[in-house]
Backbone and ligand atoms as CSV (ligand in chain L), in Angstrom:
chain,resi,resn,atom,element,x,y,z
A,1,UNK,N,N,-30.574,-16.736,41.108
A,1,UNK,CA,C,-30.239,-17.750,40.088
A,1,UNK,C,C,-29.961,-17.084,38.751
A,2,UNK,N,N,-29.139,-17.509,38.218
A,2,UNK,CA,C,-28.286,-16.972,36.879
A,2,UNK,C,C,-29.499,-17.545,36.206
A,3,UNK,N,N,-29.555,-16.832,34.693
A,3,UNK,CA,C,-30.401,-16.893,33.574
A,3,UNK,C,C,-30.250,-18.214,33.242
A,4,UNK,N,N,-28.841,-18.685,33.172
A,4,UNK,CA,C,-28.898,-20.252,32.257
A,4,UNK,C,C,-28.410,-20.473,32.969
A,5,UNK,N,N,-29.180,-21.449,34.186
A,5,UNK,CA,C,-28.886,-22.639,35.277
A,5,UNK,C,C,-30.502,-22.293,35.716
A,6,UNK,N,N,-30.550,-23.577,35.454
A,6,UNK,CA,C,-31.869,-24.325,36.308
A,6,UNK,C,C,-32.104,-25.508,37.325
A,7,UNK,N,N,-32.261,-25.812,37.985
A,7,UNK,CA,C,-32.373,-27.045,38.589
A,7,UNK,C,C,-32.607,-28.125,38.063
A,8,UNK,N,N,-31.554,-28.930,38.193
A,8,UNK,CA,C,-32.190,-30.153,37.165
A,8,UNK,C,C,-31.516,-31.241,38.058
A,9,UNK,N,N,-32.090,-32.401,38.279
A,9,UNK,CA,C,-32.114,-33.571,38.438
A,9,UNK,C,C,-31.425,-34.457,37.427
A,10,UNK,N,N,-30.102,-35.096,37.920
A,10,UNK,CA,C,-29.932,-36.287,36.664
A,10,UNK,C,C,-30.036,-37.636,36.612
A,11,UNK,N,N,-30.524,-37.781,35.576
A,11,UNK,CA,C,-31.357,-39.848,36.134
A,11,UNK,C,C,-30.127,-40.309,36.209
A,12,UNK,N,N,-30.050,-41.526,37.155
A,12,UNK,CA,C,-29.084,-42.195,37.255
A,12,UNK,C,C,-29.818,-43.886,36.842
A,13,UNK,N,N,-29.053,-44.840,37.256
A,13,UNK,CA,C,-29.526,-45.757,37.167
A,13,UNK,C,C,-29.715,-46.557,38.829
A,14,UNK,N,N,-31.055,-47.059,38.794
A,14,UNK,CA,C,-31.112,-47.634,40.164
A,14,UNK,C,C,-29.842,-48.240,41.395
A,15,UNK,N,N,-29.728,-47.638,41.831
A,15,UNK,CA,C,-28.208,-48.694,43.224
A,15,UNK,C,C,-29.214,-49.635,43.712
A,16,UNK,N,N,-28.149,-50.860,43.002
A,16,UNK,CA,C,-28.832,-52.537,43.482
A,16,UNK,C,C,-29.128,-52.499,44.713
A,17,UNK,N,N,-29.240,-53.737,44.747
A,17,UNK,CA,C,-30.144,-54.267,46.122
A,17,UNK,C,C,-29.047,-55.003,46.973
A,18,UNK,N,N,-27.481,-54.780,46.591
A,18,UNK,CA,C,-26.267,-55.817,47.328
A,18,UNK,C,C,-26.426,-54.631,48.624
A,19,UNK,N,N,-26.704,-53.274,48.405
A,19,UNK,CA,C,-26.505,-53.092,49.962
A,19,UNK,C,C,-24.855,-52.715,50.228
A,20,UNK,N,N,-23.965,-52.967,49.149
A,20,UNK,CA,C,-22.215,-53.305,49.983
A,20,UNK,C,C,-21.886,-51.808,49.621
A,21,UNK,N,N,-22.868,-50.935,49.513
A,21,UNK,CA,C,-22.122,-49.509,49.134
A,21,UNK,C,C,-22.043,-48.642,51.036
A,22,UNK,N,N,-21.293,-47.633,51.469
A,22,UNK,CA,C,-20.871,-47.124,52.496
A,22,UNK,C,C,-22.273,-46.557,52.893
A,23,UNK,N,N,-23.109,-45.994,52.828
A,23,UNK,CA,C,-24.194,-45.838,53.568
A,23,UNK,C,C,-24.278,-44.380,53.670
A,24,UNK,N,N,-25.195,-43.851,54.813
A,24,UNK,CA,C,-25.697,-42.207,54.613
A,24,UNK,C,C,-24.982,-41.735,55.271
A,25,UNK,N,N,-24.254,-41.848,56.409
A,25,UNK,CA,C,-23.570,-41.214,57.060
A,25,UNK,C,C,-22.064,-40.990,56.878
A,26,UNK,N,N,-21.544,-42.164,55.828
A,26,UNK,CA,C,-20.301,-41.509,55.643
A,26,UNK,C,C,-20.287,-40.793,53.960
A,27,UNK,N,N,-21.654,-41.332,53.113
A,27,UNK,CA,C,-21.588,-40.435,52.029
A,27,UNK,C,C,-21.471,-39.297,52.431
A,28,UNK,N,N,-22.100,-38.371,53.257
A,28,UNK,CA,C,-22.590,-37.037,53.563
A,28,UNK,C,C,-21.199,-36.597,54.446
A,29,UNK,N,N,-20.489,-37.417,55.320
A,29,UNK,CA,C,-18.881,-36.785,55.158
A,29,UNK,C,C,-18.557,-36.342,54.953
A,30,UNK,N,N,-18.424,-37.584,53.569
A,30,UNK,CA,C,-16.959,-37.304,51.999
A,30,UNK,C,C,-17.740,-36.421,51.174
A,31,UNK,N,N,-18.757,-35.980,50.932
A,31,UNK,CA,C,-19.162,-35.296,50.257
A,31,UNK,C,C,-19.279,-33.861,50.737
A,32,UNK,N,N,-19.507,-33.667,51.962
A,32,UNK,CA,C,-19.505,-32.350,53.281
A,32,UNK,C,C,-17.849,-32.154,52.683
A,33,UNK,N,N,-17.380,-33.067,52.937
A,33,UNK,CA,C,-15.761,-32.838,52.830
A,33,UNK,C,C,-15.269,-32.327,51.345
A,34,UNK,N,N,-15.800,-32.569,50.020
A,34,UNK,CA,C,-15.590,-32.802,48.792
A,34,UNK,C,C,-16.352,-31.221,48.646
A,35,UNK,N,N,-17.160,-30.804,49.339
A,35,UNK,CA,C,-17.387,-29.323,49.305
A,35,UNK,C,C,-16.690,-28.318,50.235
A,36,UNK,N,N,-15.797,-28.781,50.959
A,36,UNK,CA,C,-15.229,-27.852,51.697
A,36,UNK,C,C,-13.927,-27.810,50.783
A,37,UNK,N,N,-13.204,-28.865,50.379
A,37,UNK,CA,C,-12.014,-28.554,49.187
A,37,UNK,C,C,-12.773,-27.742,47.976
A,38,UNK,N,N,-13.836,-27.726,47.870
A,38,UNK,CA,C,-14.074,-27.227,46.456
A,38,UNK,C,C,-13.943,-25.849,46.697
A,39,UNK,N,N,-14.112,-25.037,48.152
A,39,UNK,CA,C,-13.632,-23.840,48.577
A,39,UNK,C,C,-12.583,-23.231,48.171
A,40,UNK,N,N,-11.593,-24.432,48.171
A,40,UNK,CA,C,-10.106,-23.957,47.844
A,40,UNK,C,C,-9.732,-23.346,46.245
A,41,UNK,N,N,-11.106,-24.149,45.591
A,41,UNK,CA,C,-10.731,-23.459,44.166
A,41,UNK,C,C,-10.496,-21.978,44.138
A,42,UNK,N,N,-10.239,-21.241,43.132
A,42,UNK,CA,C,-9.515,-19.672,42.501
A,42,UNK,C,C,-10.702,-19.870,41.816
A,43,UNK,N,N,-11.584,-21.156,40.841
A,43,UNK,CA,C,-12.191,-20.383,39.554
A,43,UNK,C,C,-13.302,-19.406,40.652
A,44,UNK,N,N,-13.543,-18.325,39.470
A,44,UNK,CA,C,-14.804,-17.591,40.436
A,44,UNK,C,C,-16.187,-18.234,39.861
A,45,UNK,N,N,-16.294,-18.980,38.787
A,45,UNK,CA,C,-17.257,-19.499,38.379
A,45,UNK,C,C,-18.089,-20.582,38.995
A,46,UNK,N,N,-17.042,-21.375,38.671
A,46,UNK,CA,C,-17.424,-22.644,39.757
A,46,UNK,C,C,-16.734,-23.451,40.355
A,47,UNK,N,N,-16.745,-23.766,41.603
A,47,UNK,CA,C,-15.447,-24.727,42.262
A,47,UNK,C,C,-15.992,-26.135,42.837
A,48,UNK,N,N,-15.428,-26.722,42.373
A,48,UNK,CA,C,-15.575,-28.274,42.390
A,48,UNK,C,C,-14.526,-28.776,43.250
A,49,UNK,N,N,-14.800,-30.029,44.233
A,49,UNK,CA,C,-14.276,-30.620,45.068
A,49,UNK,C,C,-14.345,-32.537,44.495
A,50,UNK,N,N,-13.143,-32.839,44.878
A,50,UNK,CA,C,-13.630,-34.495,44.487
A,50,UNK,C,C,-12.469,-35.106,45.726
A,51,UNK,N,N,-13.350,-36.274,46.902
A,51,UNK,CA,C,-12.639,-37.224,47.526
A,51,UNK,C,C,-12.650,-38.516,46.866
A,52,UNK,N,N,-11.734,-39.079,46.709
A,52,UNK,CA,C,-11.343,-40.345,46.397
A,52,UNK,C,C,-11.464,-41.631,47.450
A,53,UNK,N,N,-12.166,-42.606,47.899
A,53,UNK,CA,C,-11.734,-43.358,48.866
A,53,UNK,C,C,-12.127,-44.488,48.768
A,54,UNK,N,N,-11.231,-45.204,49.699
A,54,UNK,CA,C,-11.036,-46.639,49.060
A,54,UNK,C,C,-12.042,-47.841,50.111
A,55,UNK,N,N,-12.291,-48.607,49.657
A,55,UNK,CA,C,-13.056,-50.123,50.374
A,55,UNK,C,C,-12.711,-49.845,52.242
A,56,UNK,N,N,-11.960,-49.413,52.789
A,56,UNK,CA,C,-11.687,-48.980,53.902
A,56,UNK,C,C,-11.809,-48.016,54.290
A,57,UNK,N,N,-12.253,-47.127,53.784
A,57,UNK,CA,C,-13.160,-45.643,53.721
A,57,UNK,C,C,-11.896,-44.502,54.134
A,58,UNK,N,N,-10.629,-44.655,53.567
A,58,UNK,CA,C,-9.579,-44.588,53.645
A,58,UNK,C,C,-9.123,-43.290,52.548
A,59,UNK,N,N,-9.207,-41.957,52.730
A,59,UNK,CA,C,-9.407,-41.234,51.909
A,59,UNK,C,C,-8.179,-41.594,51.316
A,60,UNK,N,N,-8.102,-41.557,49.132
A,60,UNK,CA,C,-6.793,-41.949,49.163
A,60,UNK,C,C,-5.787,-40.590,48.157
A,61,UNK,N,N,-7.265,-39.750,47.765
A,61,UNK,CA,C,-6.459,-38.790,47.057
A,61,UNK,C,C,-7.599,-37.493,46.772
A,62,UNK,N,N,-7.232,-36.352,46.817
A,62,UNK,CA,C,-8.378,-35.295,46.491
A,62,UNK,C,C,-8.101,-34.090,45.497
A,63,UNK,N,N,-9.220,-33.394,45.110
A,63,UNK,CA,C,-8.913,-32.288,44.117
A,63,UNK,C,C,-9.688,-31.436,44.322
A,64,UNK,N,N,-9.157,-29.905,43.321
A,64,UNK,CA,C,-10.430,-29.099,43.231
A,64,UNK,C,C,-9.970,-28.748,41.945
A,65,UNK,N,N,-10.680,-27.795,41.350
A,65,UNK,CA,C,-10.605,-27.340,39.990
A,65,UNK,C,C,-9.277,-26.182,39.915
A,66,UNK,N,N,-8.219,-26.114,39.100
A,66,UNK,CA,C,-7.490,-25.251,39.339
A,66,UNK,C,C,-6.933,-25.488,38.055
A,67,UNK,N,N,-5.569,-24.348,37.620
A,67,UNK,CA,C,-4.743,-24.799,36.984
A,67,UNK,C,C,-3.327,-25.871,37.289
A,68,UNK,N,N,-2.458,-26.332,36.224
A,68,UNK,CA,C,-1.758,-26.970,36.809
A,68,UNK,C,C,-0.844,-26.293,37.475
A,69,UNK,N,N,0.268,-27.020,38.233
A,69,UNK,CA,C,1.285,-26.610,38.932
A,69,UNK,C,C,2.306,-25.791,38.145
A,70,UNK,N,N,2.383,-24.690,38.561
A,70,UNK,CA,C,3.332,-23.400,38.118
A,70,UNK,C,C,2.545,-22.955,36.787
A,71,UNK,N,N,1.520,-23.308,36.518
A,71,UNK,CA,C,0.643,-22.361,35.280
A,71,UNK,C,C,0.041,-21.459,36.158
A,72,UNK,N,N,0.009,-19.915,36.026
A,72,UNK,CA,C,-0.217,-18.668,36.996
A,72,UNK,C,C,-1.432,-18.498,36.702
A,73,UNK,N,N,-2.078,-18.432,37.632
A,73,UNK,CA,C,-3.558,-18.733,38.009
A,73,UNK,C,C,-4.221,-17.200,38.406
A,74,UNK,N,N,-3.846,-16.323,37.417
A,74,UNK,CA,C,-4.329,-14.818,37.454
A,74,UNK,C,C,-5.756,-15.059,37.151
A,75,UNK,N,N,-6.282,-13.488,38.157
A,75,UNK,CA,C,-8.093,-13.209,37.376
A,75,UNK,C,C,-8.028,-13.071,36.218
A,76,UNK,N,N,-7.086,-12.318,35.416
A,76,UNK,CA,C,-7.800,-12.071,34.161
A,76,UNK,C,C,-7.898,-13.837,33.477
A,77,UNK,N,N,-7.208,-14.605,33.918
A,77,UNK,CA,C,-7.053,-16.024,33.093
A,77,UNK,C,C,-8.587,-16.423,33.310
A,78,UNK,N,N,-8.559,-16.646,34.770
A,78,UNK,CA,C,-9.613,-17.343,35.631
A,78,UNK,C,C,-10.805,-16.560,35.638
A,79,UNK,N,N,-10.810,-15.354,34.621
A,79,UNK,CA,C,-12.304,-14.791,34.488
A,79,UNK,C,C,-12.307,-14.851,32.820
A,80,UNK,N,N,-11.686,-15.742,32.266
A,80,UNK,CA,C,-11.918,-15.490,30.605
A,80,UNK,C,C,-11.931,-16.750,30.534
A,81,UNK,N,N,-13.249,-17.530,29.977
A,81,UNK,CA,C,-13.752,-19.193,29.714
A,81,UNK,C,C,-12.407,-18.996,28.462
A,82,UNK,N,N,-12.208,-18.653,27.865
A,82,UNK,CA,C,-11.718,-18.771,26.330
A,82,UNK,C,C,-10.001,-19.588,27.291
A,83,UNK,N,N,-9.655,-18.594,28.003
A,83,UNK,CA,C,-8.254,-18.328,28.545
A,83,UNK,C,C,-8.172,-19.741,29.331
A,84,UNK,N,N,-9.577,-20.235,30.354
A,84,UNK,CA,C,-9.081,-20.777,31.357
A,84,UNK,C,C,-9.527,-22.583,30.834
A,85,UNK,N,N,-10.398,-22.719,29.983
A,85,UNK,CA,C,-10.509,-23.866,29.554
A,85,UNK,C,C,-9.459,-25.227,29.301
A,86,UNK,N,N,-8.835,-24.003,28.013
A,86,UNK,CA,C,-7.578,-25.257,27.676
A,86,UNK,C,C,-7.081,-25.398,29.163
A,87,UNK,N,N,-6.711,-24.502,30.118
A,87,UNK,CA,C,-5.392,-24.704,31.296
A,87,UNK,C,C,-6.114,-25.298,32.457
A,88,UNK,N,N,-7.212,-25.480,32.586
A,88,UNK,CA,C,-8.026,-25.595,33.884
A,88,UNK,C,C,-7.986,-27.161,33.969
A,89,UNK,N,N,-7.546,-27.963,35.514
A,89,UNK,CA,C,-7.743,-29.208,35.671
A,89,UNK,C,C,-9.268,-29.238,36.536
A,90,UNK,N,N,-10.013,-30.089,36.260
A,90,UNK,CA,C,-11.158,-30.626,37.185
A,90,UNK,C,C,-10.792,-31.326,38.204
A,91,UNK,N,N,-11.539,-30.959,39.105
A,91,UNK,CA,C,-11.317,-31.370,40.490
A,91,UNK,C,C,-11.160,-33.012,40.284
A,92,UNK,N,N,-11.657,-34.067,39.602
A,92,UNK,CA,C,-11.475,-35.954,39.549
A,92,UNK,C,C,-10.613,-35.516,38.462
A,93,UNK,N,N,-10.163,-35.032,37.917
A,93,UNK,CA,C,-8.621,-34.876,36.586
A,93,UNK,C,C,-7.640,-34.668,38.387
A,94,UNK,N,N,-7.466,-33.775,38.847
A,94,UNK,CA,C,-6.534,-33.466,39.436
A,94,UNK,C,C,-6.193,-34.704,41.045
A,95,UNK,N,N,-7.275,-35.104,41.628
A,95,UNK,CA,C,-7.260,-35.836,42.289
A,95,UNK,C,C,-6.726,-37.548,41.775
A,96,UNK,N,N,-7.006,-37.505,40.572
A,96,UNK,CA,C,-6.312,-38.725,40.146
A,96,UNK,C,C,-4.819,-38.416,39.439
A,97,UNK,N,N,-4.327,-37.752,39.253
A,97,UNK,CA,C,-3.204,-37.108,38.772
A,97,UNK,C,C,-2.371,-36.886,40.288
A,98,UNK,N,N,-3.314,-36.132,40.804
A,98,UNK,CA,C,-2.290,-36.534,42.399
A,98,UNK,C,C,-2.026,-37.509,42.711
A,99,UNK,N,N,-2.973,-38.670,42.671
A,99,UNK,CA,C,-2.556,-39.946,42.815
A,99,UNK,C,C,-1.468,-40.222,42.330
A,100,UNK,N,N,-1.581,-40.313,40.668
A,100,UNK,CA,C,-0.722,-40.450,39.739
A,100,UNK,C,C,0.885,-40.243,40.651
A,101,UNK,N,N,1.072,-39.085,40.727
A,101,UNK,CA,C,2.123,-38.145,41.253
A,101,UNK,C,C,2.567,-38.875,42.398
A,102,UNK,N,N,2.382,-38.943,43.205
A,102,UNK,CA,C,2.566,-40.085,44.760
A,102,UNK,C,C,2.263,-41.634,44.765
A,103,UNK,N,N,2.137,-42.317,43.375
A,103,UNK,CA,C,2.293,-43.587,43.217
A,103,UNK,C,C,0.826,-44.504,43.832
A,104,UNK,N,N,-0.286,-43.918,44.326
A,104,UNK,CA,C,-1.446,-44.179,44.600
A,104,UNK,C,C,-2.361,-44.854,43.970
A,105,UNK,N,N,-2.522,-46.173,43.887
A,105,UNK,CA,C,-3.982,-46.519,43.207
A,105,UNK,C,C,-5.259,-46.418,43.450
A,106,UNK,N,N,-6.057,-46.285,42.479
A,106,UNK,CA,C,-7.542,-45.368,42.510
A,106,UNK,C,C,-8.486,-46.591,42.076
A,107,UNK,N,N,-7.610,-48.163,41.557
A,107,UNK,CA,C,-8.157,-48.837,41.205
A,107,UNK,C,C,-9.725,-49.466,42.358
A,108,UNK,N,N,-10.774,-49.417,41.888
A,108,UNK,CA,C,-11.735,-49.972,42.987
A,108,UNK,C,C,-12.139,-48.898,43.690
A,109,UNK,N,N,-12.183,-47.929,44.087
A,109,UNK,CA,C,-12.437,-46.654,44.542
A,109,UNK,C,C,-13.478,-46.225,44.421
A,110,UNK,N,N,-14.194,-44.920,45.037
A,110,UNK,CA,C,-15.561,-44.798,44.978
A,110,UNK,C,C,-14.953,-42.727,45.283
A,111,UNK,N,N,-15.460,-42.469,44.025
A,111,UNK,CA,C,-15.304,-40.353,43.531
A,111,UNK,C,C,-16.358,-40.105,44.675
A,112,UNK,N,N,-15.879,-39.108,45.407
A,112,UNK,CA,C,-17.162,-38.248,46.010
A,112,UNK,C,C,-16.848,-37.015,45.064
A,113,UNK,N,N,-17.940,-36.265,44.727
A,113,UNK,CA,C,-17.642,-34.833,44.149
A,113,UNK,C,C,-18.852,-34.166,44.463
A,114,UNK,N,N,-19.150,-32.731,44.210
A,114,UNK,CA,C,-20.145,-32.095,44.243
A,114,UNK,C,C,-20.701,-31.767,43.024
A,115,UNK,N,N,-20.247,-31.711,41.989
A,115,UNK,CA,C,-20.858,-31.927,40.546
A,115,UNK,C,C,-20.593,-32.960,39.884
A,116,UNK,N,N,-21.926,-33.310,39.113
A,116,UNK,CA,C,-21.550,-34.642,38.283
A,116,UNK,C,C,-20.120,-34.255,37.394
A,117,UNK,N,N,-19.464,-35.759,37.203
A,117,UNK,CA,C,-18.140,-35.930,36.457
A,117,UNK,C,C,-18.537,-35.183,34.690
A,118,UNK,N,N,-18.000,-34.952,34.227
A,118,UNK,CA,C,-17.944,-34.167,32.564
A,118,UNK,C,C,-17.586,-35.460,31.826
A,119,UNK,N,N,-18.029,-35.237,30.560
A,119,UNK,CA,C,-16.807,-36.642,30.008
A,119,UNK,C,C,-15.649,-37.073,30.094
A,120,UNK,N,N,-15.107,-35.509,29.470
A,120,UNK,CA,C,-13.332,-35.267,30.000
A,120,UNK,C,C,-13.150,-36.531,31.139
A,121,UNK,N,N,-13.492,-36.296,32.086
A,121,UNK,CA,C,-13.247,-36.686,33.521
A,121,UNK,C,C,-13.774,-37.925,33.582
A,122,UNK,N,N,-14.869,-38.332,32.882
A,122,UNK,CA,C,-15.596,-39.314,32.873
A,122,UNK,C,C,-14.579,-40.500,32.345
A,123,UNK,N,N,-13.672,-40.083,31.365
A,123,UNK,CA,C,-12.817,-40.676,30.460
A,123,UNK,C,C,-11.799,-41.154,31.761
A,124,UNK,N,N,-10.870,-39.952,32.170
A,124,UNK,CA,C,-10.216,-40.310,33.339
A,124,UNK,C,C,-10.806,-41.628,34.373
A,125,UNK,N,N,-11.616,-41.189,34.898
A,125,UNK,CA,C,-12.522,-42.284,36.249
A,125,UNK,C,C,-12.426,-43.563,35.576
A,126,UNK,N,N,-12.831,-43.657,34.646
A,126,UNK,CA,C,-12.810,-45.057,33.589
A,126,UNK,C,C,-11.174,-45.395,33.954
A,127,UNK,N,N,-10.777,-45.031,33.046
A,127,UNK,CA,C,-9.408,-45.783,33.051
A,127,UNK,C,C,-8.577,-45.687,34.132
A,128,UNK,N,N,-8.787,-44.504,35.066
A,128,UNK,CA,C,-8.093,-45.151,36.998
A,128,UNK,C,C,-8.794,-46.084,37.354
A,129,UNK,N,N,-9.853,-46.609,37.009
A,129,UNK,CA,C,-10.228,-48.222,37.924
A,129,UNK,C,C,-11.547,-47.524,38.846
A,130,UNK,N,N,-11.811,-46.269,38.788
A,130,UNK,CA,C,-12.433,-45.668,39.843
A,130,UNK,C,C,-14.015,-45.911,39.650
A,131,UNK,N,N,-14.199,-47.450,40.369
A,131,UNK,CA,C,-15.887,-47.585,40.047
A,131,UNK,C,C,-17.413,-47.623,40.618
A,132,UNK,N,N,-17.228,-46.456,41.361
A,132,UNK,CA,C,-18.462,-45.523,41.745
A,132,UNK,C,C,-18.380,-43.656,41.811
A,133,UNK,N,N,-19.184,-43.743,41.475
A,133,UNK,CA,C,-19.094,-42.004,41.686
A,133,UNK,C,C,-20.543,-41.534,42.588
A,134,UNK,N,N,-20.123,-40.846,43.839
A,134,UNK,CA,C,-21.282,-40.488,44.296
A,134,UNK,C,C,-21.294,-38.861,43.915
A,135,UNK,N,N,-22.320,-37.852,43.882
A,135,UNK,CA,C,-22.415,-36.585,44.295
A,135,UNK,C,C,-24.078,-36.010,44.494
A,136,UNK,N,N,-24.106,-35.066,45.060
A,136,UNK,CA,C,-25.716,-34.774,45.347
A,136,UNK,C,C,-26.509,-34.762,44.503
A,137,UNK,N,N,-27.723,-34.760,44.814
A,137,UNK,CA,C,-29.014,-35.435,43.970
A,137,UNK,C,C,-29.530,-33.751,43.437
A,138,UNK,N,N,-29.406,-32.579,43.860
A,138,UNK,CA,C,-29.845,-31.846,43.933
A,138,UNK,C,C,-29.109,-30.678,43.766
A,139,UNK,N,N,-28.870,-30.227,41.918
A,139,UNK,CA,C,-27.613,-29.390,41.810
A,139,UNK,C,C,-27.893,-28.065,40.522
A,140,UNK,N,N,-27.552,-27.104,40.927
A,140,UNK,CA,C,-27.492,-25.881,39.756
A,140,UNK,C,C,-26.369,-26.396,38.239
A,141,UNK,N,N,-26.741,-26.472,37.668
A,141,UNK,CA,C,-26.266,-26.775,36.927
A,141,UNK,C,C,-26.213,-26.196,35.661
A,142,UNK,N,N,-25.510,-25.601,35.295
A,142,UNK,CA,C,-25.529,-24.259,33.828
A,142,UNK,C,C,-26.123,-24.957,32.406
A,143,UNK,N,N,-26.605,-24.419,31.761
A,143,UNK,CA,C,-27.157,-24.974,30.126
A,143,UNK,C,C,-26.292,-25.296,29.529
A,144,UNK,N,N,-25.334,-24.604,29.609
A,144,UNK,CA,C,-24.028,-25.299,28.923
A,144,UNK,C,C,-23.213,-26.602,28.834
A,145,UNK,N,N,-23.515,-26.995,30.272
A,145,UNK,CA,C,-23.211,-27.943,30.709
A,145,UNK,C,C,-23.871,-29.703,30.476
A,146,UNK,N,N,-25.276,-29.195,30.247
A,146,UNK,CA,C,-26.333,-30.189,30.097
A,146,UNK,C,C,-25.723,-31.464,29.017
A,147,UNK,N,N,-25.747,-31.204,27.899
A,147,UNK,CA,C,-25.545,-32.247,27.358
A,147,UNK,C,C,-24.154,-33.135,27.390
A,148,UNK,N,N,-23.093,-32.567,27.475
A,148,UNK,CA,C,-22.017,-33.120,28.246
A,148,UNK,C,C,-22.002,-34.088,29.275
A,149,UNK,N,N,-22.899,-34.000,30.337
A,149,UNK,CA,C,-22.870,-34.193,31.864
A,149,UNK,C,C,-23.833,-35.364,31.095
A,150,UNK,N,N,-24.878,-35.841,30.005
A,150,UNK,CA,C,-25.554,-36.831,29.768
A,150,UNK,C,C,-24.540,-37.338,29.027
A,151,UNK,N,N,-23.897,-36.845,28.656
A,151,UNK,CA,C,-22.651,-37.857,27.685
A,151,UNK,C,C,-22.153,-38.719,28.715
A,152,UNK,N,N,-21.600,-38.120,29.745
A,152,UNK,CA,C,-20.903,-38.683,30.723
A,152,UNK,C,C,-21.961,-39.447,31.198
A,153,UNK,N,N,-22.920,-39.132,31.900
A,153,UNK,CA,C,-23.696,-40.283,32.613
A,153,UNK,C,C,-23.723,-41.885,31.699
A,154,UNK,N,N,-23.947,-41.642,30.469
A,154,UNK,CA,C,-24.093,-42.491,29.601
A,154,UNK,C,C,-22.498,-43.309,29.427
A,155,UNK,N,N,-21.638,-42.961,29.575
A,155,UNK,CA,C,-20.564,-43.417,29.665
A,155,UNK,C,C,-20.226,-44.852,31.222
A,156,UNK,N,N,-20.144,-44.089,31.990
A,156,UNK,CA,C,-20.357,-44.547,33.281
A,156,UNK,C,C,-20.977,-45.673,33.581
A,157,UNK,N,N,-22.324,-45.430,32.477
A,157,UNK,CA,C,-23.292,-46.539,32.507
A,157,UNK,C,C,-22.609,-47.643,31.680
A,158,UNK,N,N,-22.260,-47.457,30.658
A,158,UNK,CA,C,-21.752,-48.273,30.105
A,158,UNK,C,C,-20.387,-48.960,30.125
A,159,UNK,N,N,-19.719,-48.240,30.929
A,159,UNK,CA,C,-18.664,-48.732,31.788
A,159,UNK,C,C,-18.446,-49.263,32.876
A,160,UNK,N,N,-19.643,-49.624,33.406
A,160,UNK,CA,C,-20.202,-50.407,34.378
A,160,UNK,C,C,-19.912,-49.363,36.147
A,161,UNK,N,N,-19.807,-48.168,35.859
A,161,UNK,CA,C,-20.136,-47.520,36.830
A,161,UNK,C,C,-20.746,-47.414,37.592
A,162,UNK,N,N,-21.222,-47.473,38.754
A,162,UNK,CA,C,-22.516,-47.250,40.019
A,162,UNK,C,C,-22.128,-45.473,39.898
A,163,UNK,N,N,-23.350,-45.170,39.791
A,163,UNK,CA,C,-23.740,-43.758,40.170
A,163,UNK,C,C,-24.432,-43.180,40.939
A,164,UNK,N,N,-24.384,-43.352,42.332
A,164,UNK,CA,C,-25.378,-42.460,43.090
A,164,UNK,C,C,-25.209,-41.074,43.654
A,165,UNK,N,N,-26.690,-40.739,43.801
A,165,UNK,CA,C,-26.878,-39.371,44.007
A,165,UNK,C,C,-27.562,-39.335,45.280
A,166,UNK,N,N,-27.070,-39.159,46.746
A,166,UNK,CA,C,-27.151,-38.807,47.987
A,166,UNK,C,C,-27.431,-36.987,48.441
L,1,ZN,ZN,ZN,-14.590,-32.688,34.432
């Protein structure tokens, strides 16, 4: 374990009692699945996966963390935070942008990812319509990252998001 990443747990807010969310066996899927795209990332830091799917459990769009299309995705870029920040899409930036791209709505939808959403992204999910986000309960998560990732939770919440952590 790296110096700054600790295990941390992030509160969510209770999943009601309606019951109408997909259940354990296909969270652990899309999420099995939402970590096997996150493979595909280049960053060497960290690679993030996000499935998109709809009320019919109908995968409808996916991502991983990368740059955009025809921005050259060299190590020296993808090993310099300074270099790869501005150019880098997040895996729910790029999966809804694919959408975007192929005419797809995300409206009503439910994010699988393997790391909680950022604000950045948090901002995105909001305004595609996309209103649940699941990802694991149980994640490394860098210091850097910490207060961001509560920005976002806090967002979500207040955007009437369901957030669970499976
Ligand atoms: Zn993000």
């Amino acid at each position: 374990m790296r110096t700054d990443q600790r295990r941390t747990e992030i509160t969510t807010h209770p999943v009601g009692d309606s019951g109408d969310y997909m259940g354990d066996k296909w969270d652990e899927r899309f999420l099995e699945l939402a970590s096997h795209i996150s493979l595909w990332s280049k960053d060497p830091s960290t690679k993030v996966g996000c499935v998109v799917v709809g009320d019919d459990r109908e995968i409808r769009s996916t991502g991983f963390n990368g740059f955009p299309r025809g921005i050259k995705d060299d190590e020296t870029r993808l090993s310099d935070r300074s270099q790869k920040y501005p150019l880098i899409c997040h895996a729910e930036e790029n999966a809804i942008m694919h959408a975007a791209r192929v005419g797809v709505s995300l409206k009503g939808t439910t994010a699988y990812v393997t790391w909680p959403p950022c604000s950045r992204c948090t901002r995105s999910l909001i305004q595609a319509g996309i209103n649940e986000v699941v990802f694991p309960k149980v994640l490394e998560i860098p210091e850097r990252w910490q207060e961001d990732f509560s920005i976002a939770m806090s967002m979500m919440s207040e955007a009437n998001i369901t957030v669970r952590q499976v």
